[in-house]
C-alpha positions as CSV (number, residue, x, y, z in Angstrom):
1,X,44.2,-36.6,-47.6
2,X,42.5,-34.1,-45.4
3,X,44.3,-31.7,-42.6
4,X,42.3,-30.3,-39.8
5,X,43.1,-27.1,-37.9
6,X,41.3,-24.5,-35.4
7,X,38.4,-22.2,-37.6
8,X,39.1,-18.7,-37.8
9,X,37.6,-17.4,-34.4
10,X,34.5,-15.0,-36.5
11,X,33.0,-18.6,-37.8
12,X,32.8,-19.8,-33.7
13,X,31.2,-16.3,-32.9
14,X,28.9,-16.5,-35.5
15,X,28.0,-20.0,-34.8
16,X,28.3,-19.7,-30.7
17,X,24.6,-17.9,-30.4
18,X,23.0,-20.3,-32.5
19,X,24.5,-23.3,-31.0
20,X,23.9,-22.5,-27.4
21,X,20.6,-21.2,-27.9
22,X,19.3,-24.4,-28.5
23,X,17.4,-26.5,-25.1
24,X,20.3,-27.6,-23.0
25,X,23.6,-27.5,-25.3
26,X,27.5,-27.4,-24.4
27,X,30.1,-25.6,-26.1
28,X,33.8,-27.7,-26.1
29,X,36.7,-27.9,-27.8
30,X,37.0,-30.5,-30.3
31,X,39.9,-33.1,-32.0
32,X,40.1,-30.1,-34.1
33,X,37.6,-26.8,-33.8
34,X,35.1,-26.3,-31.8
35,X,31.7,-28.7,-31.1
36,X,28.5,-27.9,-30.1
37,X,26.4,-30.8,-28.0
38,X,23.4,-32.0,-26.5
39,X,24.0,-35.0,-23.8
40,X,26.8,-36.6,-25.2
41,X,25.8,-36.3,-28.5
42,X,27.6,-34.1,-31.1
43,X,24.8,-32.0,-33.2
44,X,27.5,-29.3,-35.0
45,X,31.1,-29.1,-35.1
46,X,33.3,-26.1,-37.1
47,X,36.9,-26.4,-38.2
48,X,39.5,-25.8,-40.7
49,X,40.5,-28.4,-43.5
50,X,42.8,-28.4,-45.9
51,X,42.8,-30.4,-49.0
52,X,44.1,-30.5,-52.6
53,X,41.9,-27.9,-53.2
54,X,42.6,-25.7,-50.6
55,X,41.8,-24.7,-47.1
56,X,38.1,-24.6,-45.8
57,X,36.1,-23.5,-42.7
58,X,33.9,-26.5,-42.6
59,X,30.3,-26.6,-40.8
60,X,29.7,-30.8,-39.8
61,X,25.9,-31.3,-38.7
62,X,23.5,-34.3,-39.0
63,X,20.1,-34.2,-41.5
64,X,18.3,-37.3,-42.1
65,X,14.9,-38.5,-44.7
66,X,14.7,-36.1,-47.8
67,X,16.6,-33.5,-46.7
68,X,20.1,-35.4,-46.3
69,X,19.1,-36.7,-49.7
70,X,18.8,-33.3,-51.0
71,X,21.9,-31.9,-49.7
72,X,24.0,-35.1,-50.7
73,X,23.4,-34.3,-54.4
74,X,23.4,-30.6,-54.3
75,X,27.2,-30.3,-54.4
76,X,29.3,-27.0,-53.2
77,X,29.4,-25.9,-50.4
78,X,27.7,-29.4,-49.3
79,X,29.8,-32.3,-49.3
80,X,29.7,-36.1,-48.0
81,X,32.0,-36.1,-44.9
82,X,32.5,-39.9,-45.8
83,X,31.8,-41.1,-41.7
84,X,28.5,-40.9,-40.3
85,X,25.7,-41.9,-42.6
86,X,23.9,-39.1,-41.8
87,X,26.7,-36.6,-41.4
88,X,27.1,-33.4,-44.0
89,X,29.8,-30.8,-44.0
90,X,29.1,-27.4,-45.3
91,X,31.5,-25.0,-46.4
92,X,31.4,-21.9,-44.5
93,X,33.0,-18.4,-45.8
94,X,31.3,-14.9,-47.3
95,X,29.0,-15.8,-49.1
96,X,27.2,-18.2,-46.2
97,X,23.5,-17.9,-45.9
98,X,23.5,-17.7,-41.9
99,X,19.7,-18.0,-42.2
100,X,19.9,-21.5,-44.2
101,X,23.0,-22.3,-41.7
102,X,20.7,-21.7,-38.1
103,X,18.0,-24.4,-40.0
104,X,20.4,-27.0,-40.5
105,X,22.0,-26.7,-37.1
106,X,18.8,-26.3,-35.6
107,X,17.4,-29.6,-37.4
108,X,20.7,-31.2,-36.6
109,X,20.2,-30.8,-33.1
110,X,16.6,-32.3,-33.5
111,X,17.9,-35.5,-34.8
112,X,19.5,-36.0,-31.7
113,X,18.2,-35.0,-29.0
114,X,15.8,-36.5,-26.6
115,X,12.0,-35.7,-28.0
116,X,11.5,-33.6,-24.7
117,X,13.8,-31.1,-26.2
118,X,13.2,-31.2,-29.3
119,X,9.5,-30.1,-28.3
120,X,10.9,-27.3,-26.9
121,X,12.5,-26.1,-30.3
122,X,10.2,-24.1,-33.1
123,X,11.0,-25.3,-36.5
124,X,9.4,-25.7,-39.8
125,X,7.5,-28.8,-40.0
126,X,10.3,-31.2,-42.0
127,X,9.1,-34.5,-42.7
128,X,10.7,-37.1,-41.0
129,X,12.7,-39.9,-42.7
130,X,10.7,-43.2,-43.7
């Protein structure tokens, strides 16, 4: 069983310029943490969790074809979320690439927003799921 609290504030700072500098997002408070969106559509979330094996900051972000494959398999510090076929946690703390992190979020964000924004973003070219 799984407890969910507020991140540490540093992990929202850090998070907070990649987030909103993304085609028309929104910054809110979440159930727990803090959530980044596009429309009404979640794209990243950050919050505390605690479970038998301890307490986490924990990045939540959608990925889809090869990639979410990929990252399902790859173990720590990525982890099923068990909801959301599509959706991945990622366990923040010191030793987080924040390079690897603004990819994910940034590809996140593509999956759901409106192809209009999404053109607007530059990203690697990541092929698309089949």
């Amino acid at each position: 069983m799984s407890d969910y609290s507020d991140p540490p504030a540093e992990y929202v700072e850090a998070l907070r310029p990649i987030c909103l500098g993304l085609p028309e997002t929104r910054e809110e408070t979440a159930w727990a943490g803090t959530r980044w969106m596009v429309r009404q559509r979640n794209f990243a979330q950050v919050l505390g969790v605690d479970r038998a094996g301890g307490h986490h900051v924990v990045l939540t972000f959608r990925s889809q074809g090869q990639e979410l494959q990929i990252l399902q398999q790859v173990g720590h510090p990525f982890y099923r979320l068990g909801w959301g076929r599509d959706v991945l946690g990622m366990v923040l703390d010191d030793a987080t690439d924040w390079d690897e992190v603004q990819e994910l979020v940034t590809e996140s964000y593509c999956v759901l927003a409106p192809k209009k924004l999404v053109a607007m973003v530059g990203r690697p070219d990541i092929p698309e799921s089949s």
